[in-house]
GUNU-670077 format. One line per 10 residues: number of its first residue (from 1); their letters; for each residue x, y, z negated of C-alpha. Coordinates in Angstrom, 1 decimal. Each point is the difference from the previous one (the first is absolute). Layout:
REM GUNU-670077
NUM	A	X Y Z  ... $
REM end
This chain:
REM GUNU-670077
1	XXXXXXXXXX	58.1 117.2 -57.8  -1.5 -2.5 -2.3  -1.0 -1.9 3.2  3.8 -0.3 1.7  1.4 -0.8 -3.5  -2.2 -3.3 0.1  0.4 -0.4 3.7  3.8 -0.1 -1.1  -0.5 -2.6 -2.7  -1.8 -2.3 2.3 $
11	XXXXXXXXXX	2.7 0.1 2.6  2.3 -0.7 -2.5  -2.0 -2.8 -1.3  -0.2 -2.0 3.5  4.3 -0.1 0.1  1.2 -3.3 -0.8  2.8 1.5 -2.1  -2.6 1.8 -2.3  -1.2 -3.5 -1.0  3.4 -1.2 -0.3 $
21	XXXXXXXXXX	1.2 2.8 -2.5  -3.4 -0.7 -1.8  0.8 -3.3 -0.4  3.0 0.5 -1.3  -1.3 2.5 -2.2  -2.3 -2.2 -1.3  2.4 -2.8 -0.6  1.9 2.2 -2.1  -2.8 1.3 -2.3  -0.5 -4.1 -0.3 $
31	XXXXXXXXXX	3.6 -0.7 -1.6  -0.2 3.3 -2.0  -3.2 -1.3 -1.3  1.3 -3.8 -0.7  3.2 2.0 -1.3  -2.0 1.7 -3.2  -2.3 -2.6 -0.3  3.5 -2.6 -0.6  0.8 3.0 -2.3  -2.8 0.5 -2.3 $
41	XXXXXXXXXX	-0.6 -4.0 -0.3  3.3 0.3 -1.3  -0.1 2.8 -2.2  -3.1 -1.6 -1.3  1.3 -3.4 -0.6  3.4 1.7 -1.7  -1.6 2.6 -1.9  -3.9 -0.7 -0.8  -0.4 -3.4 0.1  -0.7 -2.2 -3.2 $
51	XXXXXXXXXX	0.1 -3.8 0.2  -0.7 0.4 3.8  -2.7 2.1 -0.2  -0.6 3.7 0.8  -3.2 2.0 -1.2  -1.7 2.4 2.5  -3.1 2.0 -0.1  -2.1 -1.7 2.3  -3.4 2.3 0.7  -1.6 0.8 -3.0 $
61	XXXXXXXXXX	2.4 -2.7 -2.0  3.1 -1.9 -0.3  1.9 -2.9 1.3  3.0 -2.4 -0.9  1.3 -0.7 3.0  2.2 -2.3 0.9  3.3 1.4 1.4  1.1 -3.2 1.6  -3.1 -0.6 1.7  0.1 1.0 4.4 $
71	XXXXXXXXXX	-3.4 0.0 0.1  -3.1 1.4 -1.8  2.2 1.8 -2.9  2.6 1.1 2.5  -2.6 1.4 1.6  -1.8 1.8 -2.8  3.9 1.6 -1.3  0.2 1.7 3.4  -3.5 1.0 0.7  -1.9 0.0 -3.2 $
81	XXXXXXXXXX	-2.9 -1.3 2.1  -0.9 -2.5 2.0  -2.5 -0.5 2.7  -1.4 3.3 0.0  -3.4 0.4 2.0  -0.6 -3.7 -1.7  0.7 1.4 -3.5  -2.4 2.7 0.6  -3.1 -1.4 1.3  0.4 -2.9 -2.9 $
91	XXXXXXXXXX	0.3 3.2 -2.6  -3.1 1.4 1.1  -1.8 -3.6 0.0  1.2 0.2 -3.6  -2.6 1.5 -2.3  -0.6 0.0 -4.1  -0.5 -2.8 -1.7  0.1 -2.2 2.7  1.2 -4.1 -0.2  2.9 -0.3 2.7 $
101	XXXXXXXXXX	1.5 -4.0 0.8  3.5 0.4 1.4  1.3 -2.9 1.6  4.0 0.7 1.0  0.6 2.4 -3.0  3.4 -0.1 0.5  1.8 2.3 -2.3  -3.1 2.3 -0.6  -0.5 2.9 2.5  -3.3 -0.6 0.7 $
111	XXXXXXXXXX	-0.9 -1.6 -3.3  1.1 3.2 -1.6  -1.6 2.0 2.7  -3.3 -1.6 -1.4  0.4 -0.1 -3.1  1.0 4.0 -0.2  -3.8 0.3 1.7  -2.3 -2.4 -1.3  1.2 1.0 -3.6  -0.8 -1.7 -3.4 $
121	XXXXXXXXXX	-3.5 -1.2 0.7  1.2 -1.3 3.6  2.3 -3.7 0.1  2.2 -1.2 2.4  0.8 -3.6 0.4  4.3 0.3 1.3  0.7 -3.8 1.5  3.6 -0.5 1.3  1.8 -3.0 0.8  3.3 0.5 -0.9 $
131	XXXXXXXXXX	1.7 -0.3 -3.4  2.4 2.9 0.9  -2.4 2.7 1.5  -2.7 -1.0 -2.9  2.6 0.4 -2.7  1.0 3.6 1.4  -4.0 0.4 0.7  -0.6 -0.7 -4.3  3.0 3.2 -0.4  -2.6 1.9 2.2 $
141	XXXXXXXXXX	-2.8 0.0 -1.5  1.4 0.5 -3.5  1.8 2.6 1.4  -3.0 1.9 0.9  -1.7 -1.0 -2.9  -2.4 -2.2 2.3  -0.2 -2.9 -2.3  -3.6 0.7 -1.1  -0.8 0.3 4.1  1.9 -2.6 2.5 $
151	XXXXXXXXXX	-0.1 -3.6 -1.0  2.9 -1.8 1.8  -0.2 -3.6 0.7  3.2 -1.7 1.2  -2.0 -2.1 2.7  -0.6 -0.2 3.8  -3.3 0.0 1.8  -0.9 -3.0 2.2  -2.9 -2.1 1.3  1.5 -2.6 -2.0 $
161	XXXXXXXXXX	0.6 -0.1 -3.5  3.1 -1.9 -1.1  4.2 0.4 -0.4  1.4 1.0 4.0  3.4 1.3 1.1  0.1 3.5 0.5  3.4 1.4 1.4  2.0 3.0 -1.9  1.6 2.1 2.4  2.6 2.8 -0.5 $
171	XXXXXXXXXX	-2.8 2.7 0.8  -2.2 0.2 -2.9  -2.7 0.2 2.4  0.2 -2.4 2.4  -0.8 -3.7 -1.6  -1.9 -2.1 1.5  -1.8 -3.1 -0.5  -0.3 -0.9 3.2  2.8 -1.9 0.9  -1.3 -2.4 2.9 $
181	XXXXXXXXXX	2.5 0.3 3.2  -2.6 -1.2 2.2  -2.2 3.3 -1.0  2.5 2.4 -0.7  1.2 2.1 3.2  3.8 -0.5 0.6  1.0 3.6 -0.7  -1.5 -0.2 -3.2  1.3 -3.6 -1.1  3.6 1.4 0.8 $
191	XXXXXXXXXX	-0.7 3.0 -1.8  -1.2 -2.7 -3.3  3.3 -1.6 0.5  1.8 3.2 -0.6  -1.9 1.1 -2.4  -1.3 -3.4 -2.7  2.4 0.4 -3.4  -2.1 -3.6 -1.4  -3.1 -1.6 0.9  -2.0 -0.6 -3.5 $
201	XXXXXXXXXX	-3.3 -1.1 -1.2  -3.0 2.2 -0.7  -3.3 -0.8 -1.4  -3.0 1.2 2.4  -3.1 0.8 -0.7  -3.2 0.5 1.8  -1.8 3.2 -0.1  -3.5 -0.8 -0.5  1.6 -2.0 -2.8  2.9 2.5 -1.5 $
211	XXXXXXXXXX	-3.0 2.8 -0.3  -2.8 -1.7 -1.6  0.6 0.7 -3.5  0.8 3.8 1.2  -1.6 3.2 0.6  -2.0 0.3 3.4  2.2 1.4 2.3  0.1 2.9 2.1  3.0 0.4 2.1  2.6 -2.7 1.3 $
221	XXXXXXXXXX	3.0 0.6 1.3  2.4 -3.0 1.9  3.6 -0.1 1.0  1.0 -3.4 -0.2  2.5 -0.1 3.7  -2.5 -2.2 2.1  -1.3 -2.6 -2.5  -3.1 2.5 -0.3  -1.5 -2.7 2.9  0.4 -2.4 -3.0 $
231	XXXXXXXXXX	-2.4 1.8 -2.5  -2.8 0.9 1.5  -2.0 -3.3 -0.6  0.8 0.7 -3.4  -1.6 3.4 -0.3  -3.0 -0.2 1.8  -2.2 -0.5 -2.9  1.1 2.9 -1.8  -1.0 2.4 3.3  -3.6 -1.4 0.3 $
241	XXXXXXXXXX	-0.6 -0.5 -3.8  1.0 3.1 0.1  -2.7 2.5 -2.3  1.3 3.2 1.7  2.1 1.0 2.8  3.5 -1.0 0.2  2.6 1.4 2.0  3.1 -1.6 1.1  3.6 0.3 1.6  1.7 -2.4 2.1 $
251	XXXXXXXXXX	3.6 0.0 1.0  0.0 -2.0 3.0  3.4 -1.7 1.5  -0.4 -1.1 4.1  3.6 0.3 0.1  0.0 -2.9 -2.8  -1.7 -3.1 2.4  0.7 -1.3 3.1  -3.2 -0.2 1.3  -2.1 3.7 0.1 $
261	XXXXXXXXXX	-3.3 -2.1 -0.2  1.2 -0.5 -3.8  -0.9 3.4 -0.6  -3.1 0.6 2.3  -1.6 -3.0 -1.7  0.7 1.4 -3.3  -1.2 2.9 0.5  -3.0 -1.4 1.9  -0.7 -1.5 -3.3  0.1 3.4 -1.9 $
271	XXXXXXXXXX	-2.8 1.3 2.4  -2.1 -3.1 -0.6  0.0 0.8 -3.4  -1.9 3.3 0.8  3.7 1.9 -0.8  -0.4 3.3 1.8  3.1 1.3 1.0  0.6 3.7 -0.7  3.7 1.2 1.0  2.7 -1.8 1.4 $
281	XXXXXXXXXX	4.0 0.8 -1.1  3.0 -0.3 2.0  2.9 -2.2 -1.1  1.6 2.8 -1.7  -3.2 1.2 -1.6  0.6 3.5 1.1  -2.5 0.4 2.1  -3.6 -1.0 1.5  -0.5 -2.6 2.6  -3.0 1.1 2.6 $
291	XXXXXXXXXX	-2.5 -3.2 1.1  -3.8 -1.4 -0.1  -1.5 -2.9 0.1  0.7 -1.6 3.1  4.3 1.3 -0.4  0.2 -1.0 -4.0  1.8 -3.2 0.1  2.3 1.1 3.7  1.0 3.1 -2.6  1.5 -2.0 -2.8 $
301	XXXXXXXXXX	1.7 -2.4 2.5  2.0 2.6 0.8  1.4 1.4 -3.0  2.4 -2.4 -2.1  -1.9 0.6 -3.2  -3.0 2.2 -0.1  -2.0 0.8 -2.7  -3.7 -0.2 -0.1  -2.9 1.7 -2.4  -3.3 -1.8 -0.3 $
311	XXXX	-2.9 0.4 -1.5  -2.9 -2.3 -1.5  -3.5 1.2 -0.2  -2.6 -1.3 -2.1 $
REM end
């Protein structure tokens, strides 16, 4: 019986009509979804929102979130996480008392997520670029009574140290400094058009330089939409001056550069630096990317923006 019920199910499955009422099916659970989504957005905007801001348990703590925000925030409303096979591997990298730099803090979600785990005797060193996020960043961390934990620094990393342009886009989470047309791909230079609100100045600073006065770090974690190609020569005496091991995470952005040997040579210079890579994420950092040695760099290529864990051994 069980046998002609699945014999059934795959004779139905080869009828061109099944996939058309599937498709249809599916298209409907799509505008239902879009439908409540439009719905509690509003709800929240009418009802909960104070000066444009929403707070939401995030985790193990709390978020303002910005209601007008499509990106990061919208995101975080709907879900109430992001990234979620990423999120959990850098949780368990995470351990007491540990000194974390985040580069791309953003509003906070994985500056909180660090700082509810490395604890009181644990820092974390929060840098974001831009004045909006960092202001709603500061409500963060004194909303979770972080103060004593994450220090933010309103800054962006760089190879160079100096004032540059950095663009402000409607998504909280897509600025950029890296504003070049003849490096940026097309899709993603229309996509900046769309997006940039103002283009303002930002003091940089170099890493080796930013962390000599602070605690030795153990964890780094970088989401900085491409220019990450730009800060490298600016880190690499912090990983081999390094006095234990360090372990890092890279969100990388081939969709970002016209040219794929942008991000082979970067990453070519990752591996130089005795950086051995542990676990590769997909775009949506939902789930694990399979490769070795020989298919690392062919992997990332082929993902928009994938996210890589390293580690540095003494």
């Amino acid at each position: 019986m069980i046998s002609k019920i699945k014999n059934f199910i795959g004779w139905i499955k080869t009828k061109r009509w099944f996939f058309a009422f599937k498709k249809i099916i599916m298209h409907i659970k799509n505008k239902l979804r879009k439908s409540y989504e439009r719905l509690y957005l509003k709800f929240l905007r009418i009802f909960k929102s104070k000066n444009g801001l929403v707070v939401k348990k995030i985790l193990d703590y709390k978020m303002y979130l910005n209601i007008n925000d499509p990106g990061l925030s919208k995101q975080l409303l709907l879900k109430g996480i992001r990234e979620e096979r990423q999120t959990e591997i850098w949780r368990k990298m995470i351990k007491p008392e540990m000194n974390v730099l985040e580069c791309g803090a953003n509003l906070g979600y994985y500056a909180l997520m660090e700082a509810a785990i490395v604890g009181s005797k644990g820092k974390v060193y929060a840098i974001e670029p831009i004045p909006e996020n960092f202001r709603i960043l500061k409500k963060n961390i004194e909303l979770n009574n972080f103060g004593h934990i994450i220090e933010p620094y309103n800054l962006a990393v760089s190879d160079q140290e100096g004032n540059f342009d950095i663009a402000v886009t409607k998504n909280s989470n897509f600025a950029t400094m890296l504003l070049d047309k003849n490096i940026v791909s097309n899709p993603i230079a229309k996509k900046l058009n769309q997006q940039i609100k103002e283009i303002i100045k930002i003091k940089t600073v170099r890493i080796d330089n930013f962390l000599k006065d602070k605690r030795d770090i153990d964890l780094i974690r970088m989401d900085i939409e491409g220019y990450e190609i730009k800060i490298i020569e600016g880190l690499i005496n912090t990983i081999k001056k390094s006095k234990k091991p360090i372990k890092l995470f890279i969100e990388l952005h081939p969709i970002v550069f016209r040219d794929n040997k942008v991000i082979s040579n970067f990453v070519n210079v990752l591996l130089d630096l005795n950086l051995k890579p542990l676990c590769l994420v997909n775009t949506a950092g939902t789930k694990l990317l399979d490769f070795n040695q020989e298919n690392l760099i062919e992997t990332i290529n082929r993902e928009n923006a994938p996210g890589i864990f390293l580690e540095y051994k003494i």
